[in-house]
PDB file with SEQRES, HELIX, SHEET and CRYST1 records, atoms N, CA, C and O in Angstrom:
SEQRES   1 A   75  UNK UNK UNK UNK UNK UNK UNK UNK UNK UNK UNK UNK UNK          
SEQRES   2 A   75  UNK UNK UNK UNK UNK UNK UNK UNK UNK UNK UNK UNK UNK          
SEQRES   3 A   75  UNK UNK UNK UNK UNK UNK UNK UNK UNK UNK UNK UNK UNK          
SEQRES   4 A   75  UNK UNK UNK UNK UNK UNK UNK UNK UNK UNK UNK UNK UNK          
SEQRES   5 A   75  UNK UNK UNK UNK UNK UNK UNK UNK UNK UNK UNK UNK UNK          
SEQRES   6 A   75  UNK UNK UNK UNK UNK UNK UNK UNK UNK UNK                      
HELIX    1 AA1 UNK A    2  UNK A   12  1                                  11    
HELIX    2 AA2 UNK A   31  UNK A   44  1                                  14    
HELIX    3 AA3 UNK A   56  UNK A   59  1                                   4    
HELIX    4 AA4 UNK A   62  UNK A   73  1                                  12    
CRYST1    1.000    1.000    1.000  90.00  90.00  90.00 P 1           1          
ATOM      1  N   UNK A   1       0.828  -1.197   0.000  1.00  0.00           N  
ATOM      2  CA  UNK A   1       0.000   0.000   0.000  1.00  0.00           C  
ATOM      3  C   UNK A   1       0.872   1.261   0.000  1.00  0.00           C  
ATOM      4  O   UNK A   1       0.401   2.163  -0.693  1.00  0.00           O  
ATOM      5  N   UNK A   2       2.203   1.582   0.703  1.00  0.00           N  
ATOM      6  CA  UNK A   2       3.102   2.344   0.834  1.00  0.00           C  
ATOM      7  C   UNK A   2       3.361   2.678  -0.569  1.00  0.00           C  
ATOM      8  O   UNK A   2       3.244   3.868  -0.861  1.00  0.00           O  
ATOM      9  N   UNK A   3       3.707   1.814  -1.538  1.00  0.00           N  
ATOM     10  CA  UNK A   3       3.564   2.176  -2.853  1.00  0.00           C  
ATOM     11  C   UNK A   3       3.384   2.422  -3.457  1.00  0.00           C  
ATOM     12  O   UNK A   3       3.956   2.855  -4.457  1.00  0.00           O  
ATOM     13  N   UNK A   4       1.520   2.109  -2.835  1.00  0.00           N  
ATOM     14  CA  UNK A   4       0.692   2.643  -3.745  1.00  0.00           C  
ATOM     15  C   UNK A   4       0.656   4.110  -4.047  1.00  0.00           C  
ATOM     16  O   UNK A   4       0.837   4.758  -5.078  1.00  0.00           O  
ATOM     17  N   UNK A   5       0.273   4.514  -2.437  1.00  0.00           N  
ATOM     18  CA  UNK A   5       0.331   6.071  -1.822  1.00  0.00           C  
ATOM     19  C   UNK A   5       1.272   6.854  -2.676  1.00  0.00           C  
ATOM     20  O   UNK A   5       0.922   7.938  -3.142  1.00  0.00           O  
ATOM     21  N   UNK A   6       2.740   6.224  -2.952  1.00  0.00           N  
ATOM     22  CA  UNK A   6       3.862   7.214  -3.415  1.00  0.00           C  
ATOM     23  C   UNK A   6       3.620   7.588  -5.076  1.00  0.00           C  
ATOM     24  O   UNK A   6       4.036   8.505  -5.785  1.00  0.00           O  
ATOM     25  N   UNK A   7       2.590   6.218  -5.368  1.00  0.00           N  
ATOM     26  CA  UNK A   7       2.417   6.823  -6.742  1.00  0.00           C  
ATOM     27  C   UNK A   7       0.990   7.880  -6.655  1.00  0.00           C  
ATOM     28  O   UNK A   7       0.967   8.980  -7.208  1.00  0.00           O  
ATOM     29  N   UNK A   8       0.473   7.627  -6.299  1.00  0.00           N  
ATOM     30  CA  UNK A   8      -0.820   8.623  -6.113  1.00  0.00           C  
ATOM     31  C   UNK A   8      -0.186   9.644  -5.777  1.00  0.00           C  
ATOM     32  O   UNK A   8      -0.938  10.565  -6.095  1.00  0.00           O  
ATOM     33  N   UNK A   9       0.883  10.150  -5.256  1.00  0.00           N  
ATOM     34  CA  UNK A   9       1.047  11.413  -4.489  1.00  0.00           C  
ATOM     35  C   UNK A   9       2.084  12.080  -5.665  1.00  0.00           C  
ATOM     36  O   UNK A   9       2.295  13.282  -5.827  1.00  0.00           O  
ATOM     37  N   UNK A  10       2.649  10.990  -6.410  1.00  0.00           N  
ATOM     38  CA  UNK A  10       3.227  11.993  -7.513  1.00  0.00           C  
ATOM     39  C   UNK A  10       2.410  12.460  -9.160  1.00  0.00           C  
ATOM     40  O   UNK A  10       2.689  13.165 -10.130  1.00  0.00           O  
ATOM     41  N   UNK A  11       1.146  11.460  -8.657  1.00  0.00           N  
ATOM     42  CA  UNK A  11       0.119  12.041  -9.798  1.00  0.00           C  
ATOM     43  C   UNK A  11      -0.515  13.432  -8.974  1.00  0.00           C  
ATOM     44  O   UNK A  11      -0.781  14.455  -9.605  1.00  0.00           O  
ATOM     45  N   UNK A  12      -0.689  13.338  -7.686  1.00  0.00           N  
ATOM     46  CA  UNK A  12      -1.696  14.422  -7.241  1.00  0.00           C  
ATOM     47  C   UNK A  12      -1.507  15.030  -5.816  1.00  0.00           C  
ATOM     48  O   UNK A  12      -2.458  14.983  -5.035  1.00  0.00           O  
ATOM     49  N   UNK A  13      -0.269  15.625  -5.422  1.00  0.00           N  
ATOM     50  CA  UNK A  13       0.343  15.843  -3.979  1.00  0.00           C  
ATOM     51  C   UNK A  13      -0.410  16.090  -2.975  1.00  0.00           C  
ATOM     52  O   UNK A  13      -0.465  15.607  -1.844  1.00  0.00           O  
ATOM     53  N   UNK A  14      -1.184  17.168  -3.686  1.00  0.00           N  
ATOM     54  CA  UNK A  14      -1.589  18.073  -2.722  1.00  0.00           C  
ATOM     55  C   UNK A  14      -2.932  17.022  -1.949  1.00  0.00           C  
ATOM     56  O   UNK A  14      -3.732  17.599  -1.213  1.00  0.00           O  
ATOM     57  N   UNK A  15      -3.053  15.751  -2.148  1.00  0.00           N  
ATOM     58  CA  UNK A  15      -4.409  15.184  -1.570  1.00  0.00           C  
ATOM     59  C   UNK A  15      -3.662  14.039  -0.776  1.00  0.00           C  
ATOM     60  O   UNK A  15      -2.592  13.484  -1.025  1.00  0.00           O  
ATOM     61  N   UNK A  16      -4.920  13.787   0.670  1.00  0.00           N  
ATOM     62  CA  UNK A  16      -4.446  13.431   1.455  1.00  0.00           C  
ATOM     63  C   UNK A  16      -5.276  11.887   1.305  1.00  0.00           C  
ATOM     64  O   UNK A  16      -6.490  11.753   1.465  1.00  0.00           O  
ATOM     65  N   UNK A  17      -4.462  10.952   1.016  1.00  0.00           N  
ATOM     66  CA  UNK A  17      -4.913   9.577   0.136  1.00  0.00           C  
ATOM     67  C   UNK A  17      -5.167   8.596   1.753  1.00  0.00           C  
ATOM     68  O   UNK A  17      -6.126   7.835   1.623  1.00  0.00           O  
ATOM     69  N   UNK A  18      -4.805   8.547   2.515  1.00  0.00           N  
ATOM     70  CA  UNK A  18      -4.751   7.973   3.460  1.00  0.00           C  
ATOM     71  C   UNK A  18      -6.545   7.881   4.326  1.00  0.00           C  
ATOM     72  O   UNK A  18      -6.969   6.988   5.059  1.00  0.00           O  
ATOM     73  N   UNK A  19      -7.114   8.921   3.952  1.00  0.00           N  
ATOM     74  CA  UNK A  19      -8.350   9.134   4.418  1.00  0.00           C  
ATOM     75  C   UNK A  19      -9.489   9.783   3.405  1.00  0.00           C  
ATOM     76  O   UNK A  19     -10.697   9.633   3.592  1.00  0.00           O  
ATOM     77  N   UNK A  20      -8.952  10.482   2.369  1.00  0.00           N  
ATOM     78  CA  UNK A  20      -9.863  10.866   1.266  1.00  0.00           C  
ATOM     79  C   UNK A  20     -10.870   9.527   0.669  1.00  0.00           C  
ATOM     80  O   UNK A  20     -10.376   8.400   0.644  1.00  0.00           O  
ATOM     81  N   UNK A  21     -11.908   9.694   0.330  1.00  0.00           N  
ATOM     82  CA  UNK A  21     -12.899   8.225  -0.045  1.00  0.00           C  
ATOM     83  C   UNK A  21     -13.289   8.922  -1.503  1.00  0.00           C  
ATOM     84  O   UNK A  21     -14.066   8.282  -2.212  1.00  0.00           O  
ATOM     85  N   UNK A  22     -13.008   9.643  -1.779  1.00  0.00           N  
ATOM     86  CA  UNK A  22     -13.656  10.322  -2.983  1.00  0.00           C  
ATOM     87  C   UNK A  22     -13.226  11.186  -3.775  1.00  0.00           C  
ATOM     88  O   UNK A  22     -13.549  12.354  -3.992  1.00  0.00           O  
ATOM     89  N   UNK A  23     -11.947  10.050  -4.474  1.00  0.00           N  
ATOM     90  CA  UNK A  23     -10.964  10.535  -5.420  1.00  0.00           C  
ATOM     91  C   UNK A  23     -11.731  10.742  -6.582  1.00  0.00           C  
ATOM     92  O   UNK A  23     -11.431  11.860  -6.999  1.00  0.00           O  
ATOM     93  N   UNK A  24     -12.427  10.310  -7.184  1.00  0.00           N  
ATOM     94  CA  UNK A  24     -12.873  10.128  -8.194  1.00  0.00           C  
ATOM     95  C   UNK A  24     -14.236  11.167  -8.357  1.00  0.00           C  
ATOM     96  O   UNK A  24     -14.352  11.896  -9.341  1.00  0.00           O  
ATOM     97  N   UNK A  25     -15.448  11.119  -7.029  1.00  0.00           N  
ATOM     98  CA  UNK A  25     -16.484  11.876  -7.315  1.00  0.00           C  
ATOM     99  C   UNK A  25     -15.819  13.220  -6.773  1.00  0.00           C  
ATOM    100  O   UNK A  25     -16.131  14.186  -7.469  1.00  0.00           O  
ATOM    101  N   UNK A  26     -15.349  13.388  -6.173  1.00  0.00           N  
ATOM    102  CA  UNK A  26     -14.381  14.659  -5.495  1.00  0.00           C  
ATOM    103  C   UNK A  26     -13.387  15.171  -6.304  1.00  0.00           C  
ATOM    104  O   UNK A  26     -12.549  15.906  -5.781  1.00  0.00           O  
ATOM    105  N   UNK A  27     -13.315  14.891  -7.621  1.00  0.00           N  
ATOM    106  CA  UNK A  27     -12.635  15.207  -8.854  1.00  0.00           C  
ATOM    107  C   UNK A  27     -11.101  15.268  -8.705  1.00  0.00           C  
ATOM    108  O   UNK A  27     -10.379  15.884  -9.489  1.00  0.00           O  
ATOM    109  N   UNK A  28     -10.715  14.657  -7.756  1.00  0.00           N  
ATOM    110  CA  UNK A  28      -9.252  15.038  -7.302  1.00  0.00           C  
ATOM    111  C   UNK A  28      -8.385  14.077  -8.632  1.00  0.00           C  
ATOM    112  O   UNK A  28      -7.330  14.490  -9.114  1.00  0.00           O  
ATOM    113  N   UNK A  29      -8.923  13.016  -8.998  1.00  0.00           N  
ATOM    114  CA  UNK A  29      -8.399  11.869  -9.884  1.00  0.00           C  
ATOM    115  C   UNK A  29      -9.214  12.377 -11.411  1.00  0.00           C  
ATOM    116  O   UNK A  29     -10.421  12.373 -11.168  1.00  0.00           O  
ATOM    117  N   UNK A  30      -9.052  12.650 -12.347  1.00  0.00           N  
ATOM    118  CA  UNK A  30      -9.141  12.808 -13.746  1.00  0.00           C  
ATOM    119  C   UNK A  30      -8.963  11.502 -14.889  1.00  0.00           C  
ATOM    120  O   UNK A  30      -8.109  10.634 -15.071  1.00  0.00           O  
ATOM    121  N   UNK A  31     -10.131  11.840 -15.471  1.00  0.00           N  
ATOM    122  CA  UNK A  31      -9.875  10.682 -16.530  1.00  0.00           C  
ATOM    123  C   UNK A  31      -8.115  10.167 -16.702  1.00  0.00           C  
ATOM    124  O   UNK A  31      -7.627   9.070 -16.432  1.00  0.00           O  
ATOM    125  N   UNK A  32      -7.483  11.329 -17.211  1.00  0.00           N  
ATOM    126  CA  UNK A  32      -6.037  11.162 -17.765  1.00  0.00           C  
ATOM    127  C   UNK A  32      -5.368  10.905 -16.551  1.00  0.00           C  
ATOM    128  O   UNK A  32      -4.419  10.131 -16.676  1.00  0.00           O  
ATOM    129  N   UNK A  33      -5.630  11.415 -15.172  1.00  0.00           N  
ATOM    130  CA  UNK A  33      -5.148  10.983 -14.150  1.00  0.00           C  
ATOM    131  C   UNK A  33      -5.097   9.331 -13.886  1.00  0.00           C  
ATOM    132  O   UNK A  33      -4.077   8.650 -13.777  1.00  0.00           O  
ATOM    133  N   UNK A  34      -6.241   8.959 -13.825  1.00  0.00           N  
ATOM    134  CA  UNK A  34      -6.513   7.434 -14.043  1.00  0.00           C  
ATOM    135  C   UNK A  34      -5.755   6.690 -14.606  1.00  0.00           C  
ATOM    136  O   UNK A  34      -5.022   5.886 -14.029  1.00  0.00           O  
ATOM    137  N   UNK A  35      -5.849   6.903 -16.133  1.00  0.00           N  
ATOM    138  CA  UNK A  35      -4.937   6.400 -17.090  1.00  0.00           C  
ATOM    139  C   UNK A  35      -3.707   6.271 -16.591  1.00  0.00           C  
ATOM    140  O   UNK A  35      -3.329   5.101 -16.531  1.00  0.00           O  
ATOM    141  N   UNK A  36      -2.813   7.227 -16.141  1.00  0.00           N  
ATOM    142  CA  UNK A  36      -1.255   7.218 -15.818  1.00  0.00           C  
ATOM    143  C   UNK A  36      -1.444   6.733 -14.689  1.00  0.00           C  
ATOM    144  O   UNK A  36      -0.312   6.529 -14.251  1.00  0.00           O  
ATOM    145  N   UNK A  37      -2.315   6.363 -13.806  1.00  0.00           N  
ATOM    146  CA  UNK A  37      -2.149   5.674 -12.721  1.00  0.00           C  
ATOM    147  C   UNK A  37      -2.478   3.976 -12.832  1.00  0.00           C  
ATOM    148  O   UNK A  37      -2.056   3.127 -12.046  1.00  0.00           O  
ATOM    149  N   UNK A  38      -3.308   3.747 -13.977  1.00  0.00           N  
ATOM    150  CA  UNK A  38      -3.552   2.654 -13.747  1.00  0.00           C  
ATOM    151  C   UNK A  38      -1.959   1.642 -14.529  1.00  0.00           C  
ATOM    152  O   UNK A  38      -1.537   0.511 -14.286  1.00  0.00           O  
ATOM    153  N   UNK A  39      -1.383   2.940 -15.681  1.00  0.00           N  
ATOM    154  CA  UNK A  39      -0.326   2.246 -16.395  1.00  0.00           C  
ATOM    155  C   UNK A  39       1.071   2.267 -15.296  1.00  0.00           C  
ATOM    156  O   UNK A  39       2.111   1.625 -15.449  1.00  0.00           O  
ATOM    157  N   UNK A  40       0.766   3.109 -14.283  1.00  0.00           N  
ATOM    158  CA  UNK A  40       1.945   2.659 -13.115  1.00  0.00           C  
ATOM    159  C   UNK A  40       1.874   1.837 -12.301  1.00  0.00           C  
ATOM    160  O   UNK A  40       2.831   1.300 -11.744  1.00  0.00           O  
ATOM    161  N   UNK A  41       0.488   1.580 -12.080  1.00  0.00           N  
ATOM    162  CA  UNK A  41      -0.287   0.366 -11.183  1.00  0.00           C  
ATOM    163  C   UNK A  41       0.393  -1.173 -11.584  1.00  0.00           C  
ATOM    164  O   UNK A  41       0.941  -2.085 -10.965  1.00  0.00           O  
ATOM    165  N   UNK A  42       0.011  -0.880 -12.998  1.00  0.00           N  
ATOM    166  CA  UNK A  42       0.095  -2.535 -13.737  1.00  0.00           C  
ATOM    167  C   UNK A  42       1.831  -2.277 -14.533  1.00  0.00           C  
ATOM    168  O   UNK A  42       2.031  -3.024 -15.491  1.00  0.00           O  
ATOM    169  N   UNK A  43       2.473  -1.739 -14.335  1.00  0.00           N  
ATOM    170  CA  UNK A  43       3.892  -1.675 -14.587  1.00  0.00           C  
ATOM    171  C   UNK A  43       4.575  -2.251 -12.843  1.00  0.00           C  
ATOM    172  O   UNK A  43       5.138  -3.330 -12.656  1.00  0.00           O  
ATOM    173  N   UNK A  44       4.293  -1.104 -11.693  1.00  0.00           N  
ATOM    174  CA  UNK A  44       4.527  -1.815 -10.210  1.00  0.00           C  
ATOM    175  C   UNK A  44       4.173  -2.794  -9.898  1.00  0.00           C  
ATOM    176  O   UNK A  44       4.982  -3.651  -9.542  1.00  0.00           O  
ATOM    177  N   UNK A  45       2.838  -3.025  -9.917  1.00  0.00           N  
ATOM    178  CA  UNK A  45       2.506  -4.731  -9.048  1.00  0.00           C  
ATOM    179  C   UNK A  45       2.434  -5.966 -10.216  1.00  0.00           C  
ATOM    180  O   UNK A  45       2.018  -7.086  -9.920  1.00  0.00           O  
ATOM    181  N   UNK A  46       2.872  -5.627 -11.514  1.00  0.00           N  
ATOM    182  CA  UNK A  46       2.557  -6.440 -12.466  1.00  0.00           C  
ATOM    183  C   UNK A  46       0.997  -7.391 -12.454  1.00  0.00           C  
ATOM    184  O   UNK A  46       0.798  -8.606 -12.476  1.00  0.00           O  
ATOM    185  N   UNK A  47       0.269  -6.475 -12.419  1.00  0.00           N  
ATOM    186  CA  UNK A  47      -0.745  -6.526 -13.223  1.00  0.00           C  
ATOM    187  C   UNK A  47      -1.233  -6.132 -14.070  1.00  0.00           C  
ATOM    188  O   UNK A  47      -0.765  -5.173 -14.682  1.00  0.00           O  
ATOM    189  N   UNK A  48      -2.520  -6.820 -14.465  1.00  0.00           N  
ATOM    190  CA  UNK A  48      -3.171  -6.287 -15.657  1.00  0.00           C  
ATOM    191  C   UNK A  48      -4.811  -5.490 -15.490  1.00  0.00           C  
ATOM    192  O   UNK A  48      -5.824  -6.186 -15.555  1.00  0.00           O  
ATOM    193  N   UNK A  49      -4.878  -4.223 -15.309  1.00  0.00           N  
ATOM    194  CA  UNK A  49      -6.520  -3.665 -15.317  1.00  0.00           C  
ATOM    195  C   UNK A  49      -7.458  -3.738 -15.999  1.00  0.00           C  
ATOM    196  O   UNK A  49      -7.759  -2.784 -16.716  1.00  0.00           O  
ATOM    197  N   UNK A  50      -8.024  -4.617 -15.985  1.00  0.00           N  
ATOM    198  CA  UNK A  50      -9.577  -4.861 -17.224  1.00  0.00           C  
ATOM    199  C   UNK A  50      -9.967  -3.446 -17.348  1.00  0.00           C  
ATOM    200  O   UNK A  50      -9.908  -2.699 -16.371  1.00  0.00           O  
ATOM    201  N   UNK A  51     -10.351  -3.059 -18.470  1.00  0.00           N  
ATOM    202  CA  UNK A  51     -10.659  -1.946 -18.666  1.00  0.00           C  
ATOM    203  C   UNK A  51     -12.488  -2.222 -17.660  1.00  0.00           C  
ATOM    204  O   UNK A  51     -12.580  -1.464 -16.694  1.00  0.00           O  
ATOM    205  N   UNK A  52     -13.377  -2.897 -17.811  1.00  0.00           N  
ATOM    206  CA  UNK A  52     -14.286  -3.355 -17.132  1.00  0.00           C  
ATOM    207  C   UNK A  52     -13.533  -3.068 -15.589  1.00  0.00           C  
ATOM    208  O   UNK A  52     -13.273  -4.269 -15.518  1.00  0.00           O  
ATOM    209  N   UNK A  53     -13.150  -2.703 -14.728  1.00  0.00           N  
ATOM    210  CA  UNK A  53     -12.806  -2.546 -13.518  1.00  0.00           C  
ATOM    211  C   UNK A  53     -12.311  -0.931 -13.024  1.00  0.00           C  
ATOM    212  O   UNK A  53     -12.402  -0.216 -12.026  1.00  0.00           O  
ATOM    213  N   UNK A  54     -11.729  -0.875 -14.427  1.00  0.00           N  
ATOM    214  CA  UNK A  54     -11.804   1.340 -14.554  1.00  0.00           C  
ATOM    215  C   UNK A  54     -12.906   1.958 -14.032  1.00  0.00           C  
ATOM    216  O   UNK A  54     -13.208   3.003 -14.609  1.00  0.00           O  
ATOM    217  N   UNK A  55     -13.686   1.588 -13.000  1.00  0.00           N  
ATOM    218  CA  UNK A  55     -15.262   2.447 -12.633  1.00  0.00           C  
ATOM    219  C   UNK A  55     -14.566   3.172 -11.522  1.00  0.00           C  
ATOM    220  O   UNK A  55     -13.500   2.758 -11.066  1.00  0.00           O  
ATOM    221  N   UNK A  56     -15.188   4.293 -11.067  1.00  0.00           N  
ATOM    222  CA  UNK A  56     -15.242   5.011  -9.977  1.00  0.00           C  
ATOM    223  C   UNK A  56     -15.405   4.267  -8.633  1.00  0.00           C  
ATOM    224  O   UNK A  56     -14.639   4.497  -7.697  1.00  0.00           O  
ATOM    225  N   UNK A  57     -16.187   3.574  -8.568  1.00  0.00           N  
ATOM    226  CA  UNK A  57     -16.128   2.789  -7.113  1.00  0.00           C  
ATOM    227  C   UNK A  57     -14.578   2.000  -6.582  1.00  0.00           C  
ATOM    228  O   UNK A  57     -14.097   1.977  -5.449  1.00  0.00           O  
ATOM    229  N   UNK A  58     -14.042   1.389  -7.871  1.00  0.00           N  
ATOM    230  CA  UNK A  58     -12.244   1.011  -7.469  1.00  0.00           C  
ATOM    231  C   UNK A  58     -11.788   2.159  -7.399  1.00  0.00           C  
ATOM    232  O   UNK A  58     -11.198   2.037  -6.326  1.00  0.00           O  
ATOM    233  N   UNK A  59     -11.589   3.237  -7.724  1.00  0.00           N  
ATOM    234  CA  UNK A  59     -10.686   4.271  -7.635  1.00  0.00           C  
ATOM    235  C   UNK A  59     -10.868   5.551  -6.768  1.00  0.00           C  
ATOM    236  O   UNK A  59     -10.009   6.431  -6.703  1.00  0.00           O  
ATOM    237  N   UNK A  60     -12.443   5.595  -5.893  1.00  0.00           N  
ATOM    238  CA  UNK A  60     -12.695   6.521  -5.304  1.00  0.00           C  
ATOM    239  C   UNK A  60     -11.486   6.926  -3.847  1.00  0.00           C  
ATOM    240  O   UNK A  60     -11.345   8.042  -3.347  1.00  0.00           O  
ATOM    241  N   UNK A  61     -10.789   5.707  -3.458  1.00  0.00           N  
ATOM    242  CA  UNK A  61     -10.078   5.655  -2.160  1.00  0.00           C  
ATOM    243  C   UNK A  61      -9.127   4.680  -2.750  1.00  0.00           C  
ATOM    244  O   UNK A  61      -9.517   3.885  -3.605  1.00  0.00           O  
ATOM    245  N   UNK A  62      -7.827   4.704  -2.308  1.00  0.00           N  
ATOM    246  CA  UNK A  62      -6.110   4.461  -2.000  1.00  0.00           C  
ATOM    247  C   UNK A  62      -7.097   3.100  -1.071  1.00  0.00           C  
ATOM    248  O   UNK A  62      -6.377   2.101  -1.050  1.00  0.00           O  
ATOM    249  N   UNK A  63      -7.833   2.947  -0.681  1.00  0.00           N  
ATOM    250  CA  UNK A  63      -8.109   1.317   0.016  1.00  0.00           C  
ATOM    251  C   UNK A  63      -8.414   0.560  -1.205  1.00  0.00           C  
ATOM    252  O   UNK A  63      -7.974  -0.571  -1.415  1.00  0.00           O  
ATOM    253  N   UNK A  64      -9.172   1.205  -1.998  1.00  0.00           N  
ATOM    254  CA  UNK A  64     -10.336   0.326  -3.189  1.00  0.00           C  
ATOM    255  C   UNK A  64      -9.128  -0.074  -4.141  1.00  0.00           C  
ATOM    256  O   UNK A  64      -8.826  -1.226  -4.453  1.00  0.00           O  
ATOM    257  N   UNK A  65      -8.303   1.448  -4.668  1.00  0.00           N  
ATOM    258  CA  UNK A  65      -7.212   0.830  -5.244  1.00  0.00           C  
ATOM    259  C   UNK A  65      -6.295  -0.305  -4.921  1.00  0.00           C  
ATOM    260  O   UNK A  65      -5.893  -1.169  -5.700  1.00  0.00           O  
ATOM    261  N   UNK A  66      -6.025  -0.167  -3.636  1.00  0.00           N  
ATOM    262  CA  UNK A  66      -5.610  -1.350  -3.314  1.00  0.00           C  
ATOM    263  C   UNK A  66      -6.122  -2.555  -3.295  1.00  0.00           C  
ATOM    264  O   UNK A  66      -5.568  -3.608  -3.610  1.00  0.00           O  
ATOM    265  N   UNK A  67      -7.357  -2.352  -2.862  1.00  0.00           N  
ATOM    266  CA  UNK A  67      -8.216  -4.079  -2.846  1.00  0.00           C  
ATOM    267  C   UNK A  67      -8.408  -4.293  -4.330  1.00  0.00           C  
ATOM    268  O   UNK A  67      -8.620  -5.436  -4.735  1.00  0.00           O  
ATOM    269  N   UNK A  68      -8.348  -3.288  -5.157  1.00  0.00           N  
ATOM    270  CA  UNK A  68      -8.408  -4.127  -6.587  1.00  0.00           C  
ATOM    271  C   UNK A  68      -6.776  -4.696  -6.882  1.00  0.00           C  
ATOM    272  O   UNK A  68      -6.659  -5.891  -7.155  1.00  0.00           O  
ATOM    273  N   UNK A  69      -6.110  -4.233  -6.850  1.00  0.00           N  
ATOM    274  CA  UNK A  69      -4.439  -4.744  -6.808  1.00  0.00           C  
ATOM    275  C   UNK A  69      -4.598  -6.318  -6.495  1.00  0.00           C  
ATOM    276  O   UNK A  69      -4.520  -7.281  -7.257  1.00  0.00           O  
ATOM    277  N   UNK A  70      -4.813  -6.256  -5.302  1.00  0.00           N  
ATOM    278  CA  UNK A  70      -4.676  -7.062  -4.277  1.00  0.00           C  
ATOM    279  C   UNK A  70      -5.494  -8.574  -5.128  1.00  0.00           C  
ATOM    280  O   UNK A  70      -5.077  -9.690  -5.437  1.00  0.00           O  
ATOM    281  N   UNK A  71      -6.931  -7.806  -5.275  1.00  0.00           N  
ATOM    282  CA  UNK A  71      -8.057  -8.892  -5.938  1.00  0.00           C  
ATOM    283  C   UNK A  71      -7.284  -9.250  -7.419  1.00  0.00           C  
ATOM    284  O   UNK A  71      -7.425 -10.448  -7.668  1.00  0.00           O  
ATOM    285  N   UNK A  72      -6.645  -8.657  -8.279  1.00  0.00           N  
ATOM    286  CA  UNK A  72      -5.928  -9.002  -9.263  1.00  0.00           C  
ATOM    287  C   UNK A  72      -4.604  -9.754  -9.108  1.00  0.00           C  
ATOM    288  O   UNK A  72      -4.469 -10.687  -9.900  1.00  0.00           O  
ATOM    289  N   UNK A  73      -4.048  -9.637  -8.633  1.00  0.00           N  
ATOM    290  CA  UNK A  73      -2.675 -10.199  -7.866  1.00  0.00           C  
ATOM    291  C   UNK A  73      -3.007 -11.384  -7.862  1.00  0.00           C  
ATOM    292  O   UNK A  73      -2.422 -12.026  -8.734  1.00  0.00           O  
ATOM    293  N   UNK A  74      -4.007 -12.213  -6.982  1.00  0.00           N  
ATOM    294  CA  UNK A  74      -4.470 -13.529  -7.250  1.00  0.00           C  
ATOM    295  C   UNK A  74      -4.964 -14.056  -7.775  1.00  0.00           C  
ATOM    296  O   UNK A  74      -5.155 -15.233  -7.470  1.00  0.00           O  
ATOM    297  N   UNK A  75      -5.664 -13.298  -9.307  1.00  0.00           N  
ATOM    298  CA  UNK A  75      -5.906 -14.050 -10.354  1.00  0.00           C  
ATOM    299  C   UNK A  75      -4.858 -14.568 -11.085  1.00  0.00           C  
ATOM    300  O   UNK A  75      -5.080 -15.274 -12.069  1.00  0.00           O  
TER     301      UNK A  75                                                      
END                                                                             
């Protein structure tokens, strides 16, 4: 998760990922934001993001991101 955080924080500093729930409806995360996060996501943990899993509910919170990692990791 430490990892995760460091990449979120060099897409978007100024937000506090540790407790924010609403990256996504809280506009802090951007389409293009997404994108470069999900291609650092699946470059770091070597995975792969179904484009089907790109919704707002995985990406609203640094937890969800993670539990999707996490839920991919063991496929």
């Amino acid at each position: 998760m430490e990892k995760l955080i460091e990449i979120l924080e060099e897409l978007q500093p100024e937000v506090d990922y540790e407790t924010c729930e609403n990256l996504v409806d809280g506009r802090y995360l951007d389409s293009l934001t997404i994108l470069s996060l999900v291609s650092e996501i699946e470059d770091e943990f070597d995975v792969e993001i179904p484009t089907v899993e790109i919704i707002p509910a995985n990406f609203n919170s640094a937890k969800k991101i993670w539990e999707l990692i996490e839920k991919l990791q063991e496929d």
